[in-house]
C-alpha positions, 0 to 999 in steps of 0.5 A, spaced: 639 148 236 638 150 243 641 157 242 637 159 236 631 157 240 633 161 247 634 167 241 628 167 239 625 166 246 628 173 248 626 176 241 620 175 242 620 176 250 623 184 248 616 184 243 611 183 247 615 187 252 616 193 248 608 192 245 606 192 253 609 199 254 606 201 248 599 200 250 602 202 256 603 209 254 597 209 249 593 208 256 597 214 260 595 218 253 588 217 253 587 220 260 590 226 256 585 231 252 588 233 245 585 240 244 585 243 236 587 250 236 587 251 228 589 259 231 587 265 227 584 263 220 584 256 221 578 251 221 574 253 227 571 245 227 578 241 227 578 233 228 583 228 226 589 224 228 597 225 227 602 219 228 607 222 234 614 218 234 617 218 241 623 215 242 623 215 251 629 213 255 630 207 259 627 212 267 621 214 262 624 221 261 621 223 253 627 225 250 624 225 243 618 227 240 616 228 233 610 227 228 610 222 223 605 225 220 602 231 221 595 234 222 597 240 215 596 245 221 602 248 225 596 250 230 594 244 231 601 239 231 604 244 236 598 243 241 598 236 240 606 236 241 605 240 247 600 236 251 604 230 250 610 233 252 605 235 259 603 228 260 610 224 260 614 222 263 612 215 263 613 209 266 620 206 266 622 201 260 621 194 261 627 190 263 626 186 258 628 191 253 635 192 253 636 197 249 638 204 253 632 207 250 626 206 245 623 209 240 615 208 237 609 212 234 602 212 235 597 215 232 592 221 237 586 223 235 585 231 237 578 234 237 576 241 237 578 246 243 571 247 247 
């Protein structure tokens, strides 16, 4: 029926939306370096990558942040999270997206601090 259709169309709309916004932050993070400081005793050479859950309100003020996985190193998580929060905030959400905030992870490769 039409209202399925419409219903569909604006799901899939709010998806394209949301993905959009995620690459958006992706792109934004990339500018960003995410240094491992493994701190005393920890690996001298660290590398890898952490999953970061951040949930981003509506103005694109990072109200949640949290690793979905983390590196094993509370050294290396804390700097991750930190650099992150430097970063933010971030653009606006889409209109389209109509919720009040929204939540997503991505993964962040860090390196060893030079």
């Amino acid at each position: 029926t039409r209202g399925d259709s419409d219903r569909a169309a604006r799901c899939s709309s709010q998806r394209q939306a949301q993905q959009d916004y995620v690459l958006q932050v992706v792109r934004k993070l990339a500018h960003a370096r995410f240094d491992a400081d493994a701190g005393p005793g920890g690996d001298p050479t660290p590398r890898g990558a952490v999953l970061a859950r951040f949930t981003v309100a509506r103005d694109g003020q990072l109200i949640g942040l949290s690793l979905a996985k983390d590196s094993g190193s509370p050294g290396i998580d804390r700097s991750v999270l930190n650099t992150i929060r430097g970063v933010a905030p971030f653009a606006p959400l889409p209109t389209s997206v109509t919720d009040a905030s929204f939540t997503f992870t991505v993964p962040i490769r860090y390196t060893p601090a030079r």
